[in-house]
ZALO-512862 format. One line per field, with one value per residue (C-alpha): residue in one letter; residue number from 1; x, y, z. Coordinates in steps of 0.05 Angstrom, whole numbers, padded with zeros to 5 digits. Layout:
BEGIN
type	c(A,...)
seq	c(NUM,...)
east	c(X,...)
north	c(Y,...)
up	c(Z,...)
//
This chain:
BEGIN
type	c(X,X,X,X,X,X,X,X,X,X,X,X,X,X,X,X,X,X,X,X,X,X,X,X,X,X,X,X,X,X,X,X,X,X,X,X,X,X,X,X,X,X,X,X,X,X,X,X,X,X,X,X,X,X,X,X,X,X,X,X,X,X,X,X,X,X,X,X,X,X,X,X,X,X,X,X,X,X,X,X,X,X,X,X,X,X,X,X,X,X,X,X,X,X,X,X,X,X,X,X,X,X,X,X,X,X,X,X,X,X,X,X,X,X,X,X,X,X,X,X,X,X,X,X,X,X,X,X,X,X,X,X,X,X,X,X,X,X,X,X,X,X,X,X,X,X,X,X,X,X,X,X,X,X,X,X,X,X,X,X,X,X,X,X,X,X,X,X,X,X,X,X,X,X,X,X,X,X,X,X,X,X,X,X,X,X,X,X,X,X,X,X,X,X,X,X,X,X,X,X,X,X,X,X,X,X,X,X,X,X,X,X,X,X,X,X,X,X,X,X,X,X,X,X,X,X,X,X,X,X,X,X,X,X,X,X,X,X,X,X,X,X,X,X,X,X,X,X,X,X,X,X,X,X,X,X,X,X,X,X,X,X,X,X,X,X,X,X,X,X,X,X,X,X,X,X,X,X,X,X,X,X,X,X,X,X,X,X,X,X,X,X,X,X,X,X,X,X,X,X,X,X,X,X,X,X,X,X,X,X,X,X,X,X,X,X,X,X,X,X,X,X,X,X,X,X,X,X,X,X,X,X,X,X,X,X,X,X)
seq	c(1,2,3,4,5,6,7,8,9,10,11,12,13,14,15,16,17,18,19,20,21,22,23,24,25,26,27,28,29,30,31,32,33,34,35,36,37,38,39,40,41,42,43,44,45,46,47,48,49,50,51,52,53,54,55,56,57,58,59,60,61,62,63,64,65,66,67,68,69,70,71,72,73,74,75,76,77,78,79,80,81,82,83,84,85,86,87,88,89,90,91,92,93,94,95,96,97,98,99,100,101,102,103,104,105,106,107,108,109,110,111,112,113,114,115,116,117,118,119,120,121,122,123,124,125,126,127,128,129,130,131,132,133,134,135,136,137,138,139,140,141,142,143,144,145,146,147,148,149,150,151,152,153,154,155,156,157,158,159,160,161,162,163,164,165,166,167,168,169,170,171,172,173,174,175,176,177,178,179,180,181,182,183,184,185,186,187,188,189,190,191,192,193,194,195,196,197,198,199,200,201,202,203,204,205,206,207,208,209,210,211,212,213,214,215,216,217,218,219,220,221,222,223,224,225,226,227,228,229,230,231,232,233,234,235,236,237,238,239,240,241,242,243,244,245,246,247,248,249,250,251,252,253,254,255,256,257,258,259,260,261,262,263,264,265,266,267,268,269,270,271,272,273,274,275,276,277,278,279,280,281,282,283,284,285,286,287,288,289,290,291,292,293,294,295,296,297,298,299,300,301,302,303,304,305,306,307,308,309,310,311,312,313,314,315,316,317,318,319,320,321,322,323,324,325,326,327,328,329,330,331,332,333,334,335,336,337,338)
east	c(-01361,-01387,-01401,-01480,-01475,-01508,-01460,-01482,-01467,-01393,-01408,-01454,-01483,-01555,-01583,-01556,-01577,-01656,-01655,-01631,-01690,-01708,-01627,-01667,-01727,-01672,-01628,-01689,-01711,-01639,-01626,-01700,-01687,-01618,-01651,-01691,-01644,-01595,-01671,-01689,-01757,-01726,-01695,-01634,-01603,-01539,-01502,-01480,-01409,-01372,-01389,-01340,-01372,-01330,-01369,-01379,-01404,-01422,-01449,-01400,-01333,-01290,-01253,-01291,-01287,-01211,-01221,-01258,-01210,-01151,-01187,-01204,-01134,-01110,-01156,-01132,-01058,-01082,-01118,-01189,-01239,-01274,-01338,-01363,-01439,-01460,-01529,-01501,-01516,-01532,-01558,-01619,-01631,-01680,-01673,-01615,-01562,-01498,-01443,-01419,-01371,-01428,-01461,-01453,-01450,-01524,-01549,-01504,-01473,-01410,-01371,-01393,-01361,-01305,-01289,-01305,-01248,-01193,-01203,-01229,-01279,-01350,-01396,-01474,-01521,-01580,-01617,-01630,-01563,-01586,-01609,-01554,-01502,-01543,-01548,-01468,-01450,-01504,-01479,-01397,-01399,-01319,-01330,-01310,-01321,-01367,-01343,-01403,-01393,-01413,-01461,-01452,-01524,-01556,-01569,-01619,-01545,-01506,-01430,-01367,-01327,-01323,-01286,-01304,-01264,-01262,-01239,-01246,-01262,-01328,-01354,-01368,-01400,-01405,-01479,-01530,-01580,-01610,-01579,-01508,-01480,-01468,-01511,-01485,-01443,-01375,-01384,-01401,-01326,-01310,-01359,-01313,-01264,-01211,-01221,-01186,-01175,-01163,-01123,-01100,-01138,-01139,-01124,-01189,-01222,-01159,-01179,-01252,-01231,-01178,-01165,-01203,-01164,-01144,-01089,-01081,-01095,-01077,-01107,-01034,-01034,-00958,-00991,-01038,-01078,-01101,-01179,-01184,-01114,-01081,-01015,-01013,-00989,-00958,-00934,-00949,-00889,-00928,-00977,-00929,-00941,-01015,-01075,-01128,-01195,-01202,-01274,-01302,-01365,-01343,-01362,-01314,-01286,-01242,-01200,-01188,-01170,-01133,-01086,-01067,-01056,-01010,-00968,-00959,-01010,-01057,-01124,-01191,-01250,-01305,-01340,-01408,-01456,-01432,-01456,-01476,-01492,-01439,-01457,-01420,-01436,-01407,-01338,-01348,-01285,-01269,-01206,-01164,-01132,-01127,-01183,-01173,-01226,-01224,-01230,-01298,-01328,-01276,-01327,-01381,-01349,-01305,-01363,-01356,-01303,-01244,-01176,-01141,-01172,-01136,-01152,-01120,-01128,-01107,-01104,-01112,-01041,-01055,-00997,-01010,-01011,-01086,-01112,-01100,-01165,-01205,-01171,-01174,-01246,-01253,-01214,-01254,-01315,-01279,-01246,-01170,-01125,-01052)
north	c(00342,00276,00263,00276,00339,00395,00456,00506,00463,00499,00566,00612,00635,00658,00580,00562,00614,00614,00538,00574,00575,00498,00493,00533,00485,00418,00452,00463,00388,00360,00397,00381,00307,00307,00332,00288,00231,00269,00279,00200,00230,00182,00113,00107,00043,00003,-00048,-00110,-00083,-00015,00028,00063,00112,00134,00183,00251,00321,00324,00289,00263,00214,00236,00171,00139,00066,00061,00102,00040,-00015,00024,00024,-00049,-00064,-00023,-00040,-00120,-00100,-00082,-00145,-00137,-00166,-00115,-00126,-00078,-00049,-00016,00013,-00027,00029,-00005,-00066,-00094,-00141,-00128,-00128,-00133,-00189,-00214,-00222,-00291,-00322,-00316,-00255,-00205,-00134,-00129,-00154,-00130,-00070,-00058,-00022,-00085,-00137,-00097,-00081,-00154,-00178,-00132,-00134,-00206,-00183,-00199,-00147,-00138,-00085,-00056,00007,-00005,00007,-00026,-00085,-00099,-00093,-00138,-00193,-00186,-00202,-00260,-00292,-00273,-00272,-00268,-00189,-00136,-00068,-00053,-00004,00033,00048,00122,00125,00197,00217,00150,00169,00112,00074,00101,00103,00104,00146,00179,00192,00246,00245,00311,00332,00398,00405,00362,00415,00457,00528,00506,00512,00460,00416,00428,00497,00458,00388,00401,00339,00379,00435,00445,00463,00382,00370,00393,00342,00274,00242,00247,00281,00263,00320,00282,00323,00401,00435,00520,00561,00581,00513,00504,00565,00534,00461,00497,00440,00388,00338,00312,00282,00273,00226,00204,00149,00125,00068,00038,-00021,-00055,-00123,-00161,-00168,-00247,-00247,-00225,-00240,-00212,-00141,-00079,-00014,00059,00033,-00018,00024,00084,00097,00086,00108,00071,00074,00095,00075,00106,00098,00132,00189,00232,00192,00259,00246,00174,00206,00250,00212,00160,00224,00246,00170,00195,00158,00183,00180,00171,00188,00146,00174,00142,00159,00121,00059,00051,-00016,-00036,-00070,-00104,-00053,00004,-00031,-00057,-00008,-00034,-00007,-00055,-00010,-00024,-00019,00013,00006,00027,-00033,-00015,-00026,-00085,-00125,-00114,-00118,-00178,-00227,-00193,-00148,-00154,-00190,-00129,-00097,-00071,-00051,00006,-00012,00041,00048,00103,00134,00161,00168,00109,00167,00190,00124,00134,00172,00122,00074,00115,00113,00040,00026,00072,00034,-00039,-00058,-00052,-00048,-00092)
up	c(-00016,-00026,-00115,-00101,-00058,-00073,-00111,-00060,-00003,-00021,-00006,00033,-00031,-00042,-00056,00009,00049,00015,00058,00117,00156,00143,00179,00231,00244,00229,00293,00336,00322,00334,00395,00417,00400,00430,00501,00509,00503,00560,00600,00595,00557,00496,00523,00511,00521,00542,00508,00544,00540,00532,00467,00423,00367,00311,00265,00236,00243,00162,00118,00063,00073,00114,00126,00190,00160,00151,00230,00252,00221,00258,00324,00322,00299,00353,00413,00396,00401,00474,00483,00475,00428,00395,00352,00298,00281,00224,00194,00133,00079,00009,00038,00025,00084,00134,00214,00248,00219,00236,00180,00165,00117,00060,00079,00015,00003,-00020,00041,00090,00050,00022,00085,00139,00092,00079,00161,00174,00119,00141,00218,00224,00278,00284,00249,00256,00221,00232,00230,00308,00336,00409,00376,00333,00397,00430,00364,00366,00433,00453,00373,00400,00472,00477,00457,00504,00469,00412,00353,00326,00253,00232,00300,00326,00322,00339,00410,00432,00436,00501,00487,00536,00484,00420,00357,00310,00241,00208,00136,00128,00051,00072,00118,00066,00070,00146,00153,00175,00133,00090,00070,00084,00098,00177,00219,00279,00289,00291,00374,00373,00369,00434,00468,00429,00464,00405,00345,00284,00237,00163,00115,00121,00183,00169,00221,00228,00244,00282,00335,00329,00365,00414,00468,00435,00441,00372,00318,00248,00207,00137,00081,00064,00007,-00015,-00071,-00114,-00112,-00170,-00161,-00150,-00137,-00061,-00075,-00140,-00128,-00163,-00151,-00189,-00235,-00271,-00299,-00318,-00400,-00395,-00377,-00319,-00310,-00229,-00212,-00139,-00106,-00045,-00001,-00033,-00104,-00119,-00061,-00088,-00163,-00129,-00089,-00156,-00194,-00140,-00148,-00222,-00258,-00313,-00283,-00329,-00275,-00263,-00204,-00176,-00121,-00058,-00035,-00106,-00130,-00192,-00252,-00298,-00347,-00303,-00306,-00380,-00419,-00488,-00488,-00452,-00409,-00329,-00276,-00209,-00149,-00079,-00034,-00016,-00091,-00097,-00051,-00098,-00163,-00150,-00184,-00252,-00260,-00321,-00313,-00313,-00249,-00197,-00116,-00077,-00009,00044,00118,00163,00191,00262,00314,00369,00424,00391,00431,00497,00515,00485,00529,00589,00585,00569,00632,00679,00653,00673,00611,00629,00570,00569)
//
């Protein structure tokens, strides 16, 4: 569950199920909506090149941006140039824009600067998907496939393949919105191309995707960064007889606690709503002890945070055999991979 997701989203209890029949009018409307995309009743248009959706069935993180760096990293290994779009959640820009060296995360949003810095490919966001494919390849005309960030619903964009990412402790009670955090339901996996299942999958959800083709994946993070300083780094070590302040706004800022608890240091919680826009005052601890962000709030706290702050970056762990469908498709579709 994501830090600003409802309590009962955990559990069919009776909260949940006195939404239940607002889920029913929200699945009549999607399914309606949804239609008449696959009837041509809605337009639903083409990019100039191939499409490749990574996104979820839930609301909540479940890990699609680290998803996205991996596929870009991995669709350049195979010599393509990939480009990346994004809504560009927490942004306060209007229209469709496309990232340059000064573009910041309160224009662009946090998760656009962040993908553009670790993948070095071009990024544009907007809340018109079509648009913003088009803005990217007329402004980077050497791009071959487009990666759309967190697109699964956005239907008015036509897509050669897709990735679903699932965590299972996000899908909560299993239920639909409002009276759960389900976009679509779990059936919707079967329709992907690849589905990644992050973290522990129960044999029940396991019987529920049956041949869907999937793999696991894993947020696997070995060091720390200096904030201002790259090649400053440490490891779990140099913070062992102390306490650090672990700052998160993330989907899910437990998982992040979680996993530096789990390298054996002692954790002090600072959870925020994601997206959320830092402050120096958010970060302002008068104890001296260290800071710890997530690379995501590292792009917006860089300006002001303390000396002593810290980043955790992590990548996503997949096995390279999880790509070939996507690749199959891209080659059917005239993009031939090396």
């Amino acid at each position: 569950m994501t830090a600003t997701a409802p309590a009962f989203w955990q559990r069919k209890s009776w909260r949940a199920a006195v939404l239940l029949p607002f889920s029913l009018v929200f699945i009549v409307l999607s399914a309606v909506r949804r239609l008449a995309y696959r009837r041509g009743w809605l337009a639903s248009q083409r990019a100039p090149v191939p499409v490749v959706v990574v996104g979820n069935v839930a609301v909540g993180g479940s890990g699609k941006t680290p998803v996205v760096i991996w596929l870009a990293e991995q669709l350049m290994r195979h010599g393509m140039t990939p480009g990346i779009i994004s809504r560009g959640y927490g942004g306060q820009g209007a229209g469709v824009r496309c990232l340059t060296t000064d573009s910041g995360a309160a224009d662009v949003g946090d998760e656009p600067v962040l993908m553009a810095r670790r993948t070095g490919c071009p990024v544009a966001v907007g809340r018109d998907r079509p648009a913003a494919a088009r803005a990217l390849c007329a402004a980077h005309p050497a791009v071959d496939v487009i990666i759309s960030d967190d697109g699964l619903q956005h239907y008015a964009l036509r897509r050669e393949a897709e990735i679903v990412v699932v965590d299972e402790r996000v899908l909560g009670n299993g239920w639909r919105l409002p009276a759960g955090p389900l976009r679509e339901g779990v059936a919707r996996l079967g329709e992907a191309d690849l589905t990644l299942t992050h973290g522990p999958v129960s044999a029940a959800l396991a019987a529920r995707l049956g041949d869907v083709s999937q793999a696991p994946m894993a947020l696997l993070g070995e060091c720390f960064e200096r904030l201002g300083a790259p090649g400053e780094t440490a490891d779990a070590s140099a913070f062992a007889g102390q306490a650090v302040h672990a700052v998160a706004g993330i989907g899910r800022p437990q998982r992040f606690f979680d996993q530096l608890t789990a390298m054996g240091l002692t954790v002090i919680a600072h959870p925020f709503p994601d997206h959320h826009a830092f402050t120096p005052t958010d970060l302002a601890f008068e104890d001296g002890l260290p800071t710890i962000l997530t690379e995501k709030d590292a792009v917006k706290c860089a300006p002001f945070a303390p000396a002593n702050t810290w980043v955790f970056p992590v990548r996503a762990s997949i096995p390279d055999a999880a790509l070939q469908p996507i690749l199959e498709k891209l080659s059917r579709h005239g993009r031939q991979a090396a």
